[in-house]
C-alpha positions in Angstrom: 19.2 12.8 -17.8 18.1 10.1 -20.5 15.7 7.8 -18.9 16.5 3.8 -18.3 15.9 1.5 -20.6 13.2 -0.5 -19.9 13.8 -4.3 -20.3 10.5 -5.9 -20.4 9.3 -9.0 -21.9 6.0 -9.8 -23.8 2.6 -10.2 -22.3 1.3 -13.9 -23.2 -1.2 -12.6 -25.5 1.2 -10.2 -27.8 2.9 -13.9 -28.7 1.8 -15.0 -31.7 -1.7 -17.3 -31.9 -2.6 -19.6 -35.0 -6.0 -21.8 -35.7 -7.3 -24.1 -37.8 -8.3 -21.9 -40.7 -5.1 -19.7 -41.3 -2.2 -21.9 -43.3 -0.5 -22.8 -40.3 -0.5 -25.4 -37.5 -2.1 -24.7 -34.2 1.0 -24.1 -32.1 2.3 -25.1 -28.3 1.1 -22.7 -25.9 4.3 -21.4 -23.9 2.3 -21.4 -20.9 1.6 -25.2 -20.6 5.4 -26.1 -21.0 7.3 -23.8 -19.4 9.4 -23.5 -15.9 6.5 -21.3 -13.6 10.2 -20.1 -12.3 11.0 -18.3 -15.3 8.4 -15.6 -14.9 9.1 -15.1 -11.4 12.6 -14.3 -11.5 11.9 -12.1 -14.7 9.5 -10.1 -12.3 12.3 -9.4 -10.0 14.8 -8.2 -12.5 12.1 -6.1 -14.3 12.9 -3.2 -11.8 13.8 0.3 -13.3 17.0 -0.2 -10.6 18.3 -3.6 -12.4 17.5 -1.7 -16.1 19.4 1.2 -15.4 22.0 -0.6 -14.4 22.5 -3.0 -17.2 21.5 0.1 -19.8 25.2 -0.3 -21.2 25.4 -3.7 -21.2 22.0 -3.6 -23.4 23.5 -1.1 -25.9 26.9 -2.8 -26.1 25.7 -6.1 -26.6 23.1 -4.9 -29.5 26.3 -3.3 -31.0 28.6 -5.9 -30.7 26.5 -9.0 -32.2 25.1 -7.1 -35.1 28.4 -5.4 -36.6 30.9 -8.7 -35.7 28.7 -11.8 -35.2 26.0 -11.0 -37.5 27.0 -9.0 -40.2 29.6 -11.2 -41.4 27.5 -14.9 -41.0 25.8 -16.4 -43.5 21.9 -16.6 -43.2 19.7 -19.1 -43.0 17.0 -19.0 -45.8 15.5 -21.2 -48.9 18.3 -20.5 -50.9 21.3 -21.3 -48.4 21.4 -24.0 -46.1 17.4 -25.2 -47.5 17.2 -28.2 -45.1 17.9 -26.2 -41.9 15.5 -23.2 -43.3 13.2 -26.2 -43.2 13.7 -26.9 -39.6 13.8 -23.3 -38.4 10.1 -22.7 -40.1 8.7 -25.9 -38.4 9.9 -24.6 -35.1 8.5 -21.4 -35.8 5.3 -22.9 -36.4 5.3 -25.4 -33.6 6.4 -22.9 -31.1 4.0 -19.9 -32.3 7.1 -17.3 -32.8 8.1 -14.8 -35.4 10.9 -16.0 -37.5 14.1 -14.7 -36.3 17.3 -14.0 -37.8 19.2 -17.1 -38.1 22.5 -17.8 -39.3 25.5 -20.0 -39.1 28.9 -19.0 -38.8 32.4 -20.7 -38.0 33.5 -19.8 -34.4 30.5 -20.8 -32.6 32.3 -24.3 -33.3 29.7 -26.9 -31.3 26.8 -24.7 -30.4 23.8 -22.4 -31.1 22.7 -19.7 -29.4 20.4 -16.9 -28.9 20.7 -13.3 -28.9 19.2 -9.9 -29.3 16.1 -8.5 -28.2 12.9 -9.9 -27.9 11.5 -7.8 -30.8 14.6 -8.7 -32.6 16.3 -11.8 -31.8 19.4 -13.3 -33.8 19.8 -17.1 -33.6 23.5 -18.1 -34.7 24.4 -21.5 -35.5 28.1 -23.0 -35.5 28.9 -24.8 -38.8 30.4 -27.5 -37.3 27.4 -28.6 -35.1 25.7 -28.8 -38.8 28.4 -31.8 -39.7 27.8 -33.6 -36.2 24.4 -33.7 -35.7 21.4 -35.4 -37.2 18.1 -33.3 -39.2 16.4 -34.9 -35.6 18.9 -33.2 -33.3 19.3 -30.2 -35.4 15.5 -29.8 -34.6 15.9 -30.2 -31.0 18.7 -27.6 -31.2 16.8 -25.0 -33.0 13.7 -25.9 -31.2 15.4 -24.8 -27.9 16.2 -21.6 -29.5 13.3 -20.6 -30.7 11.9 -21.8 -27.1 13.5 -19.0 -25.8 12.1 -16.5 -28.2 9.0 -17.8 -27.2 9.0 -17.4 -23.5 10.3 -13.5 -23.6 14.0 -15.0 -22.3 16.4 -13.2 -25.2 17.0 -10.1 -23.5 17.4 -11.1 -20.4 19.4 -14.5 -21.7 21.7 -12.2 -23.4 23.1 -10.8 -20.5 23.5 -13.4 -18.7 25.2 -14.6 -21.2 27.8 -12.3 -21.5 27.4 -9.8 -19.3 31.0 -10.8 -17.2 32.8 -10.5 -20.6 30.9 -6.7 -20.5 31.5 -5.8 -17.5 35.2 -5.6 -18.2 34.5 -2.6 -20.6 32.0 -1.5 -18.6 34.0 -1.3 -14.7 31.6 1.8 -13.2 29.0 -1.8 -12.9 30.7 -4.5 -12.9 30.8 -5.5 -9.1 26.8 -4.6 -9.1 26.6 -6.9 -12.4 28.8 -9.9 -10.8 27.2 -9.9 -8.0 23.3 -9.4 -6.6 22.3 -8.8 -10.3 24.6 -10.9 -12.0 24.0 -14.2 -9.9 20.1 -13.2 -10.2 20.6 -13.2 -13.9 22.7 -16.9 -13.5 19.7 -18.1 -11.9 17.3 -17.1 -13.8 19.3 -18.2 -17.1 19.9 -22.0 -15.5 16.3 -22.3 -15.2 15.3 -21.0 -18.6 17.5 -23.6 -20.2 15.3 -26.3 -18.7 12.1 -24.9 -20.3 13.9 -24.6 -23.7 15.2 -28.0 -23.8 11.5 -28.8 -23.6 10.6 -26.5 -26.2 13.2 -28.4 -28.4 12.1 -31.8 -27.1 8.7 -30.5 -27.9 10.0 -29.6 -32.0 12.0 -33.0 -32.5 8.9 -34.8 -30.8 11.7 -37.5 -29.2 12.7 -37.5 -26.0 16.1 -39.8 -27.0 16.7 -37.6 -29.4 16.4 -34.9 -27.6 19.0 -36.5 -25.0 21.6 -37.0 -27.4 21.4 -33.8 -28.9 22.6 -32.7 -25.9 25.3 -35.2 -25.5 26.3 -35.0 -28.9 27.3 -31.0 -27.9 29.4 -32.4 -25.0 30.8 -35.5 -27.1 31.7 -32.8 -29.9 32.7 -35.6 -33.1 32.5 -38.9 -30.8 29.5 -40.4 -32.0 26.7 -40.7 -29.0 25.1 -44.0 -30.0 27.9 -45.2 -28.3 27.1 -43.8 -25.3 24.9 -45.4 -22.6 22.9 -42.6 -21.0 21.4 -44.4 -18.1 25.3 -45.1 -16.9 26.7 -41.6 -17.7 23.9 -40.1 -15.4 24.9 -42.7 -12.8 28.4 -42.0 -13.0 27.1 -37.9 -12.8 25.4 -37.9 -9.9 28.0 -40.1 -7.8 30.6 -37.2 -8.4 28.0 -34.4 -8.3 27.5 -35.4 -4.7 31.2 -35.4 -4.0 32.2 -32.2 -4.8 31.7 -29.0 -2.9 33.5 -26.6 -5.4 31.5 -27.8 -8.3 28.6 -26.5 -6.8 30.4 -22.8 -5.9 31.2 -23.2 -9.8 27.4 -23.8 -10.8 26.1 -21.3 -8.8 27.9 -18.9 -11.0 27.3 -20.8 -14.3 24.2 -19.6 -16.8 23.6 -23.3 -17.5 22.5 -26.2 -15.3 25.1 -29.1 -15.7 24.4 -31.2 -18.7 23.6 -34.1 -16.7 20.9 -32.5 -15.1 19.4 -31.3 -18.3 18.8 -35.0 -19.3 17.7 -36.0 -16.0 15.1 -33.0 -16.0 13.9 -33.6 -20.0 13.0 -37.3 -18.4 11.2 -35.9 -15.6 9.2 -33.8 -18.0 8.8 -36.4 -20.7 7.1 -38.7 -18.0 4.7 -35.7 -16.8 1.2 -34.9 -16.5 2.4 -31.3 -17.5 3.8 -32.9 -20.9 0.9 -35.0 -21.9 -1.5 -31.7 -21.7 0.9 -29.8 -24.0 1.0 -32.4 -26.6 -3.0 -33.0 -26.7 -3.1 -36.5 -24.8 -4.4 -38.8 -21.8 -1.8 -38.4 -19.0 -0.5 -42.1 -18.2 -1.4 -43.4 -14.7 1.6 -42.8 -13.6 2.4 -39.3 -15.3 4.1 -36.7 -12.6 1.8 -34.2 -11.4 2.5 -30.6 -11.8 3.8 -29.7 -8.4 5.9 -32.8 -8.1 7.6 -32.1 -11.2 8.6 -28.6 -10.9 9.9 -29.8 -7.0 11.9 -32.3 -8.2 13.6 -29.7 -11.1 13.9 -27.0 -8.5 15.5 -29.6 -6.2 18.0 -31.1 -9.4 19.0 -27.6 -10.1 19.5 -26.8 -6.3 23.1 -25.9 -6.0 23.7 -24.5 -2.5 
């Protein structure tokens, strides 16, 4: 019998580490921004029960991607598509990653995503999210990318990502994947979204950019200066509240509601746990650690 796979991401210190006298920037350290929930939840998928079971979904997602998303896309590098090459090595940097593969292609319309392995991760682009966005939000974008490369999240993000789509080829695991494992993964996956976005906040260095990057996904060509934030999270909230089968839905969803991503990139922005990451004073009024991580958990709380 061939032995399980085992899905296991990278110790802290295998991540990459630069200093002042190699020829790149000292980077963010992965351990001062990110969710302390990722890790845990990680931990309790990391059993050789959960890897043999998602063993297929592993191997056909690796084949999938390569031979019909990747293959075919165009890559990212000085030569094509310079200005985004730009952006992707000064996330890199800032971040502390390995480059990954990156490429754009056309039916990925209004989004970016990650996927792969840890040691080899693919980071597609759709082409049309080049033509809506700003250089600013494109590097909020592929900041949150590369922020999960850096926390160890691309296996496991993968399927979650896609594993119902899998599980229909796969039907010997598909109720163990849709359900205890499945939803596990869902969890996990909503959670690893907010420490990206503050990986990406971190690489565009803007918290209103960072925002309306994310608006500008969900507003697709509308143009989001238009938009009044403070009054779309109003209106948010008031129907979040109102709805019992919106959370059912969320509970099975891999990302937190758009909504609450702004609300918890603010939360973060205005944090004790921010300030340390970026090298300054906390504000008198920054939000200590503990605070801020309750007030995410209880924002992502869908049940």
């Amino acid at each position: 019998m061939k032995e399980p796979i085992v899905i296991r991401c990278p110790e802290f210190d295998e991540v990459m580490t630069f200093d002042n006298s190699s020829n790149i920037v000292n980077c963010y350290d992965r351990r001062a921004y990110g969710h302390p929930i990722d890790e845990k939840i990680i931990n309790r998928l990391n059993s050789p029960a959960v890897n043999a079971a998602l063993r297929p979904i592993v191997e056909v997602t690796a084949d999938y991607f390569q031979g019909q998303v990747i293959a075919p896309a165009i890559p990212v590098n000085e030569k094509s598509f310079p200005e985004i090459n730009e952006i992707v090595e000064d996330c890199v940097a800032k971040l502390g990653i390995k480059r990954p593969y990156v490429v754009v292609e056309s039916s990925t319309g209004l989004n970016a995503y990650t996927v792969g392995s840890d040691d080899e991760p693919f980071i597609v682009i759709g082409a049309t999210l080049i033509k809506v966005t700003t250089t600013q939000q494109l590097k909020f974008i592929i900041g949150h990318e590369c922020g999960h490369i850096a926390m160890g999240h691309v296996m496991y993000h993968t399927l979650a990502s896609y594993a119902t789509t899998l599980t229909e080829l796969i039907p010997i695991i598909g109720k163990a994947l849709n359900t205890a494992a499945g939803l596990l993964l869902n969890a996990w996956s909503r959670r690893s979204e907010i420490t990206a976005d503050r990986a990406g906040f971190l690489c565009c260095g803007d918290v209103e950019v960072a925002k309306r990057s994310l608006l500008q996904i969900e507003a697709g060509f509308a143009d989001v200066k238009d938009i009044d934030i403070t009054t779309y999270l109003e209106n948010s909230r008031r129907f979040r509240k109102r709805s019992f089968l919106r959370r059912v839905g969320e509970y099975t969803a891999n990302h937190p509601m758009l909504s609450k991503r702004i609300e918890a990139l603010d939360m973060f922005a205005s944090s004790q746990k921010y300030y340390r990451t970026v090298g300054k004073t906390p504000t008198p009024d920054a939000i200590p650690d503990a605070k801020l991580e309750s007030d995410i958990e209880q924002l992502l709380k869908v049940m």
